[in-house]
N, CA, C and O atoms as a Tinker XYZ file with bonds, in Angstrom:
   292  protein
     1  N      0.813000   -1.184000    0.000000    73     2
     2  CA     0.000000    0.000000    0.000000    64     1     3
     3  C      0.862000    1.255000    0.000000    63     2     4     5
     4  O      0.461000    2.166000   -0.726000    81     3
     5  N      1.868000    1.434000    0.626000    73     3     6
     6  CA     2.822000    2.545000    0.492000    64     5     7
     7  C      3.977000    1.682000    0.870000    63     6     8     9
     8  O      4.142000    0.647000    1.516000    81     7
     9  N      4.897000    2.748000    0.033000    73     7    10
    10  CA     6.462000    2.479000    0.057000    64     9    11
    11  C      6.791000    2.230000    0.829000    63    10    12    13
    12  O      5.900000    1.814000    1.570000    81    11
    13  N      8.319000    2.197000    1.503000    73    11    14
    14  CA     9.126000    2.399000    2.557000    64    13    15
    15  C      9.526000    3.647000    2.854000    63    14    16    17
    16  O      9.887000    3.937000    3.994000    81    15
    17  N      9.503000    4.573000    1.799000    73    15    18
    18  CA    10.027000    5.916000    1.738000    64    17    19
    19  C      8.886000    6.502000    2.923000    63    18    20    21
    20  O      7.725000    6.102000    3.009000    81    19
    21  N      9.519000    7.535000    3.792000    73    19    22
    22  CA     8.368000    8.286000    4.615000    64    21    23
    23  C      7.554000    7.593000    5.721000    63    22    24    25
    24  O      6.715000    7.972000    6.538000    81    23
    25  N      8.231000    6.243000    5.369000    73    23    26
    26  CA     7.280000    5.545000    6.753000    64    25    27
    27  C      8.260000    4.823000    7.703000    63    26    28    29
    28  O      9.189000    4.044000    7.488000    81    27
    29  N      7.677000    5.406000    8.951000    73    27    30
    30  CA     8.318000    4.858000   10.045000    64    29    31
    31  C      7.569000    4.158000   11.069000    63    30    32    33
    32  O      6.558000    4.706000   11.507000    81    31
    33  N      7.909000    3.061000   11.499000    73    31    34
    34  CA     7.032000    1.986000   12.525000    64    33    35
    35  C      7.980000    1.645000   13.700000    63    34    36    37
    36  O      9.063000    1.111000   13.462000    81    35
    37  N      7.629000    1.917000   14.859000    73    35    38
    38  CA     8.175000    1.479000   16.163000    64    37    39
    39  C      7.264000    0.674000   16.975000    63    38    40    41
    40  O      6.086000    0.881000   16.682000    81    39
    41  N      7.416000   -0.032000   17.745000    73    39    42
    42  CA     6.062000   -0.754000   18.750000    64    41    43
    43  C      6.220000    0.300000   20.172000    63    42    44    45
    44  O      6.963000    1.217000   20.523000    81    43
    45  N      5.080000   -0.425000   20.707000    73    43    46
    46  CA     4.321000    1.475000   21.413000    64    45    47
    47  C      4.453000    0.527000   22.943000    63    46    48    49
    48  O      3.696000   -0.407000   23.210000    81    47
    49  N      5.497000    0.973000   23.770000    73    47    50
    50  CA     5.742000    0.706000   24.975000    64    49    51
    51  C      4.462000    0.717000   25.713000    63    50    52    53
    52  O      4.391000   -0.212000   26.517000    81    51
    53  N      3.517000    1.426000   25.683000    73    51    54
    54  CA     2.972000    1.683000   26.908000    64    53    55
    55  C      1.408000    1.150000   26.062000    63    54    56    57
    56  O      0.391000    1.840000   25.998000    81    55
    57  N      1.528000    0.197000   25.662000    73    55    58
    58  CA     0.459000   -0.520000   24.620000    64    57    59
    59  C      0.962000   -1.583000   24.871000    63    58    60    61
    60  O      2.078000   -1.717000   25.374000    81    59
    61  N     -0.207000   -2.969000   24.383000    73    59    62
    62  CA    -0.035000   -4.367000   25.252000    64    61    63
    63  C      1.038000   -4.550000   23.905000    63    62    64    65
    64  O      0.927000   -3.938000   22.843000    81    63
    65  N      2.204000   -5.653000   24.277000    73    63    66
    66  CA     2.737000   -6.547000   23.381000    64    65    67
    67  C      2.570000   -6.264000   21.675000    63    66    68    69
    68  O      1.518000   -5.793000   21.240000    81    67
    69  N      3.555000   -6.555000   20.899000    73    67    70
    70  CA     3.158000   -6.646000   19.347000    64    69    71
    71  C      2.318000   -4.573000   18.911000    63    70    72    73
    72  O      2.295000   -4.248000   17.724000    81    71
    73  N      1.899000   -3.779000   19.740000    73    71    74
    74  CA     1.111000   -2.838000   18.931000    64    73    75
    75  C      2.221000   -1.934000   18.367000    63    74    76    77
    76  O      3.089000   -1.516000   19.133000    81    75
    77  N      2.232000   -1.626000   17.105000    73    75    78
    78  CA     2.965000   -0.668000   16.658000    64    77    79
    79  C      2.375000    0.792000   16.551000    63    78    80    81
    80  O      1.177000    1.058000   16.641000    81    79
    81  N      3.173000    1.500000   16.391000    73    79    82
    82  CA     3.132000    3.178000   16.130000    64    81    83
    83  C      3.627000    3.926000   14.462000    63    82    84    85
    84  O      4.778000    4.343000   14.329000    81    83
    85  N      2.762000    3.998000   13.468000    73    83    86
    86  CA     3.339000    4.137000   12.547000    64    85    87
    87  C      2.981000    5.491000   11.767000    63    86    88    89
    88  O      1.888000    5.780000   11.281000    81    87
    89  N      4.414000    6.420000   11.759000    73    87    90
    90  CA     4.237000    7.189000   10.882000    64    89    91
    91  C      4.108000    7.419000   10.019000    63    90    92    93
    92  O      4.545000    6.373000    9.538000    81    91
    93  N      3.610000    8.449000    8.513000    73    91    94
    94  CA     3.455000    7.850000    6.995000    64    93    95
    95  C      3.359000    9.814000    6.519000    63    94    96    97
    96  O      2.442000   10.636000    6.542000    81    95
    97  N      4.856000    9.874000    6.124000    73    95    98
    98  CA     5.175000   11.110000    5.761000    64    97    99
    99  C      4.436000   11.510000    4.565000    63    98   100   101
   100  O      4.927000   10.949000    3.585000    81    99
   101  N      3.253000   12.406000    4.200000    73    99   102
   102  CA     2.753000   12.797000    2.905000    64   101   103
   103  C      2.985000   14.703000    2.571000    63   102   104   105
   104  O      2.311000   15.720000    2.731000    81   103
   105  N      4.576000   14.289000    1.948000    73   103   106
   106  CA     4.887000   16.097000    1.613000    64   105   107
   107  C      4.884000   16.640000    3.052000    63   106   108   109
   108  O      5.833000   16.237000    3.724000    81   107
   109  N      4.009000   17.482000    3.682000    73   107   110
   110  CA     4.577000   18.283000    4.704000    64   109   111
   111  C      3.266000   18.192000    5.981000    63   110   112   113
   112  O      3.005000   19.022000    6.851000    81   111
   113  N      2.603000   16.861000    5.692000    73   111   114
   114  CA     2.188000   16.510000    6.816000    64   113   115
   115  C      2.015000   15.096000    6.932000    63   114   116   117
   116  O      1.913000   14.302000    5.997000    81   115
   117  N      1.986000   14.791000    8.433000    73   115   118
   118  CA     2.009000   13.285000    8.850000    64   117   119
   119  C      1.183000   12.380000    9.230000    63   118   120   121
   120  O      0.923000   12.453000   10.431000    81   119
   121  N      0.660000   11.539000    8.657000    73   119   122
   122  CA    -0.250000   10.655000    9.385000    64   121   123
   123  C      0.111000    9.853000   10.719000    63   122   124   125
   124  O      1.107000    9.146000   10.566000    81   123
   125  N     -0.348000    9.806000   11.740000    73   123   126
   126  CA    -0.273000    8.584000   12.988000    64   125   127
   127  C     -1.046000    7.167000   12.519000    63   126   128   129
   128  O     -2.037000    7.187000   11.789000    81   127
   129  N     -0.731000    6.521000   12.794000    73   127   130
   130  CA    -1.849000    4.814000   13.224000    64   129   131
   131  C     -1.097000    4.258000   13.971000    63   130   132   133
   132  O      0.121000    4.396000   13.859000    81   131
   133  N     -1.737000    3.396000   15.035000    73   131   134
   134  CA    -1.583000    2.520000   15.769000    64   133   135
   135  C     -1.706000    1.052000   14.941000    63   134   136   137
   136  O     -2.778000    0.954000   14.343000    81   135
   137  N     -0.982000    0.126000   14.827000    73   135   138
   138  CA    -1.262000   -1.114000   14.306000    64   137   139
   139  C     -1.489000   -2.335000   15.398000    63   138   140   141
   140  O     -0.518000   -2.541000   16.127000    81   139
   141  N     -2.534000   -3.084000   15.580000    73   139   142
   142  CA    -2.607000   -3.561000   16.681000    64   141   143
   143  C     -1.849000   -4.915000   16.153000    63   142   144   145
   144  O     -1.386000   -4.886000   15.012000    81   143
   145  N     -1.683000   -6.305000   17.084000    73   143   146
   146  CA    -0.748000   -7.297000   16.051000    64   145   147
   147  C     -1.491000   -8.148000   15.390000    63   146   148   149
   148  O     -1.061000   -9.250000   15.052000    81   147
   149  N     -2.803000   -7.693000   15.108000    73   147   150
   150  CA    -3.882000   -8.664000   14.665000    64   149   151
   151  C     -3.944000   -7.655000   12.933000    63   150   152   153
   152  O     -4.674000   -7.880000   11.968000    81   151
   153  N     -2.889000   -6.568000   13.103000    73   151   154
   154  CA    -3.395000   -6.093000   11.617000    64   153   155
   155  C     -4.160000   -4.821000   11.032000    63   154   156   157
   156  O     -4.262000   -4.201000    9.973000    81   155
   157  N     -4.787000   -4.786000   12.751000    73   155   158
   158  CA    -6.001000   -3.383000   12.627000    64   157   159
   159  C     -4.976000   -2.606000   12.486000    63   158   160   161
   160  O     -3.821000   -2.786000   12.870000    81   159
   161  N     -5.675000   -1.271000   11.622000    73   159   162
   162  CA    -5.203000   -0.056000   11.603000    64   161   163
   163  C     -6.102000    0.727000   12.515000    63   162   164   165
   164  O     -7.330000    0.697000   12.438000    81   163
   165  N     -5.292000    1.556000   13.538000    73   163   166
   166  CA    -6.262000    2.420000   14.315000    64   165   167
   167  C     -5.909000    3.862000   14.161000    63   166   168   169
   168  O     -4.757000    4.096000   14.526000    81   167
   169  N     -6.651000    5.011000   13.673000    73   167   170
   170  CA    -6.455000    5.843000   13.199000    64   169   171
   171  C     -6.650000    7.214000   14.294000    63   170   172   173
   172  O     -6.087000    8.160000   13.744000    81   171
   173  N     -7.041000    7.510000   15.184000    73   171   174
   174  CA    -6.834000    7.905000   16.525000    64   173   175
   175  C     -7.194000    7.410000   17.554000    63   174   176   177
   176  O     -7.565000    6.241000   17.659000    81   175
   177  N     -7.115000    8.538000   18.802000    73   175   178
   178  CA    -7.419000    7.739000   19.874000    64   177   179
   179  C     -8.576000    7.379000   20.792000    63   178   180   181
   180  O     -8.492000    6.802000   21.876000    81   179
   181  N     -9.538000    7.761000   20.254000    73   179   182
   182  CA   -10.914000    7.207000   20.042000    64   181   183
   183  C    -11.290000    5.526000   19.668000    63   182   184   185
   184  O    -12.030000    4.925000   20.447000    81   183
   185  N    -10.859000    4.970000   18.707000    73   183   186
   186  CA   -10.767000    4.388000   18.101000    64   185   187
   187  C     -9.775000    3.101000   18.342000    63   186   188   189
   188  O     -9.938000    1.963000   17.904000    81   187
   189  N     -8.758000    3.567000   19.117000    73   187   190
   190  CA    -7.757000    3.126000   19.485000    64   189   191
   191  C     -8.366000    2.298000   21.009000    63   190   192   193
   192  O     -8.346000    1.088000   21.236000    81   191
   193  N     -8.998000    3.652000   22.099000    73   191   194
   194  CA   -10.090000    3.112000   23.300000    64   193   195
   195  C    -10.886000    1.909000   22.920000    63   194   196   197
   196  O    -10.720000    0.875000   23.569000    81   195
   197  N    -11.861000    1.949000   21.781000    73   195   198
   198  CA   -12.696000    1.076000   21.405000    64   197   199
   199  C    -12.357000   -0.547000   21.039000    63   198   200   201
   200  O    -13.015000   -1.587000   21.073000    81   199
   201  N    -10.982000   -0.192000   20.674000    73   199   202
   202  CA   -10.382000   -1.558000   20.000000    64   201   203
   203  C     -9.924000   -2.029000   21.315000    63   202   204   205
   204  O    -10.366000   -3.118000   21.682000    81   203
   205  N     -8.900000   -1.230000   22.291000    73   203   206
   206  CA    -8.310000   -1.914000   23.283000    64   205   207
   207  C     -9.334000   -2.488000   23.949000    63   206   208   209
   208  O     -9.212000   -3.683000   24.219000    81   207
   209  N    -10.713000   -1.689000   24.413000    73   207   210
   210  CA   -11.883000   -1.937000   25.628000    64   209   211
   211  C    -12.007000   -3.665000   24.814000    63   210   212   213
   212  O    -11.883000   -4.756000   25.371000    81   211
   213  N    -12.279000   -3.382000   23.406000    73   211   214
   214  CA   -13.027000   -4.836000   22.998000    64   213   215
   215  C    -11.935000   -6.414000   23.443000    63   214   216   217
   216  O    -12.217000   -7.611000   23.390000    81   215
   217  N    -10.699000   -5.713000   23.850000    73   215   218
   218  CA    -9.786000   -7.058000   24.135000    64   217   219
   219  C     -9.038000   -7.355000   25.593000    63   218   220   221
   220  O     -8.365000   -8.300000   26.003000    81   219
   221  N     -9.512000   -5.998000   26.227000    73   219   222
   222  CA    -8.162000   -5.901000   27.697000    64   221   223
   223  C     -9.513000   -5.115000   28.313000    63   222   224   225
   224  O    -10.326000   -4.413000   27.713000    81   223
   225  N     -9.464000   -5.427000   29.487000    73   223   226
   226  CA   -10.302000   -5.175000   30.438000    64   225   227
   227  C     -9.651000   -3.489000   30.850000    63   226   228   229
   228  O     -8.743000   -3.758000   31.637000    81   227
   229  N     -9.671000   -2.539000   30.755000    73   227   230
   230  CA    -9.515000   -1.528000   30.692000    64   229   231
   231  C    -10.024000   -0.401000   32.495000    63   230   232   233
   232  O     -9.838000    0.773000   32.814000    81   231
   233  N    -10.598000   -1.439000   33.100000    73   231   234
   234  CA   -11.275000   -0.894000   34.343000    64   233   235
   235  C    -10.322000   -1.289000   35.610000    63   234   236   237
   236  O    -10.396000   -0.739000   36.710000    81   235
   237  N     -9.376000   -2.380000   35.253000    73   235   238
   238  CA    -8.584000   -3.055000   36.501000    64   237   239
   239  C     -7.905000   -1.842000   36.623000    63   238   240   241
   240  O     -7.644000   -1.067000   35.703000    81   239
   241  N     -7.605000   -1.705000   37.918000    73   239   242
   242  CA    -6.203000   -0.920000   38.875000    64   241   243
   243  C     -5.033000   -1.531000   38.951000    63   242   244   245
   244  O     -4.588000   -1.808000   40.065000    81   243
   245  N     -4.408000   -1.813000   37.932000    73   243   246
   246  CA    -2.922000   -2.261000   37.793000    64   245   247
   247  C     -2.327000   -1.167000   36.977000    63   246   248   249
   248  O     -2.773000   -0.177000   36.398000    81   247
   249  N     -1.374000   -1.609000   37.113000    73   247   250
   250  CA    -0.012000   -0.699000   36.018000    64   249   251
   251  C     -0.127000   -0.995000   35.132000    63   250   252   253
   252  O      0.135000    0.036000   34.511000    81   251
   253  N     -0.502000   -2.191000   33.961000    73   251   254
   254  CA    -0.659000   -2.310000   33.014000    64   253   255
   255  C     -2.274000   -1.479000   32.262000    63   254   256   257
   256  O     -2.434000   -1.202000   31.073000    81   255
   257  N     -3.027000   -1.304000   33.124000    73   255   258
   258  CA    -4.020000   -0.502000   32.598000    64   257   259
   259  C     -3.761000    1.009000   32.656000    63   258   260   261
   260  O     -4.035000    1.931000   31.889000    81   259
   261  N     -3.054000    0.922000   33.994000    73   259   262
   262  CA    -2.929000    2.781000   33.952000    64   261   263
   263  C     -2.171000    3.443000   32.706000    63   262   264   265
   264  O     -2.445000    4.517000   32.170000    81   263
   265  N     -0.909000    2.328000   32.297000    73   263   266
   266  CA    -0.571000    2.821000   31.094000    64   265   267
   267  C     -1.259000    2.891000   30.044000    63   266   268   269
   268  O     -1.091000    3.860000   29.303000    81   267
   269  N     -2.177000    1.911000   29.726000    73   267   270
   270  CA    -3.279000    1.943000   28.463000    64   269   271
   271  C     -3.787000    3.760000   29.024000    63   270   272   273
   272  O     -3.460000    4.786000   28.428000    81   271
   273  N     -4.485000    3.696000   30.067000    73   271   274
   274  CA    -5.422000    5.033000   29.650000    64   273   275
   275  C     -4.681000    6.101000   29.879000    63   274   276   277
   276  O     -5.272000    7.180000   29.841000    81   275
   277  N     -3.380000    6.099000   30.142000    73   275   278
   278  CA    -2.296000    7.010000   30.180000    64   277   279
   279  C     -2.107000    7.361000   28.884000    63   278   280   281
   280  O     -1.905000    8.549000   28.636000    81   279
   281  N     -2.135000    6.460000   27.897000    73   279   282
   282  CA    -1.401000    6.973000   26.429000    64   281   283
   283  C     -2.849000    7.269000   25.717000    63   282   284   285
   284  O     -2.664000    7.744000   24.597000    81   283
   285  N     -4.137000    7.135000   26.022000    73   283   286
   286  CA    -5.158000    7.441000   24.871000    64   285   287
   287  C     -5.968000    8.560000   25.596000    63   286   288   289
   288  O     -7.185000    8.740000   25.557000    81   287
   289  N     -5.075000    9.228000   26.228000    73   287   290
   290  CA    -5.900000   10.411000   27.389000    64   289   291
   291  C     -5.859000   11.603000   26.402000    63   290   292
   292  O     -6.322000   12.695000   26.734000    81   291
C-alpha cells in the first residue's frame, strides 16, 4: 500500500505486546496509526479506546491498565 520511503514503525511501549506506532510522511504533513498485532489499523485515539476496551479489560487498577489510559488520554 505505500512504500518504505516516509514511513516509520516502532512498537508502542505503553500498549499491550506486538502494537505498533506508525508514521506515513505525505509532503509536509504526517499521518499517525496505531497497528494492533492482529493487523487493525487504528487511526486515533478514540478508536484506538474502542479496540483496546473490545480485548483488555480496561477498568482493573494495575499498572498495566494505567498505562493503556495514560497513552489514549
Amino acid at each position: 500500500m505505500y512504500g518504505n520511503e516516509g514511513v516509520r514503525r516502532d512498537e508502542v511501549s505503553n500498549l499491550p505486546r506486538r502494537w505498533c506506532r506508525e508514521e506515513i510522511s505525505r509532503g509536509n504533513r504526517t499521518g499517525v496509526y496505531y497497528i494492533a498485532p492482529t493487523g487493525v489499523r487504528v487511526r486515533n485515539r478514540n478508536e484506538l479506546g474502542k479496540v483496546l476496551a473490545e480485548h483488555y479489560d480496561l477498568t482493573a487498577s494495575d499498572h498495566f491498565s494505567e498505562k493503556i489510559h495514560s497513552s489514549i488520554q
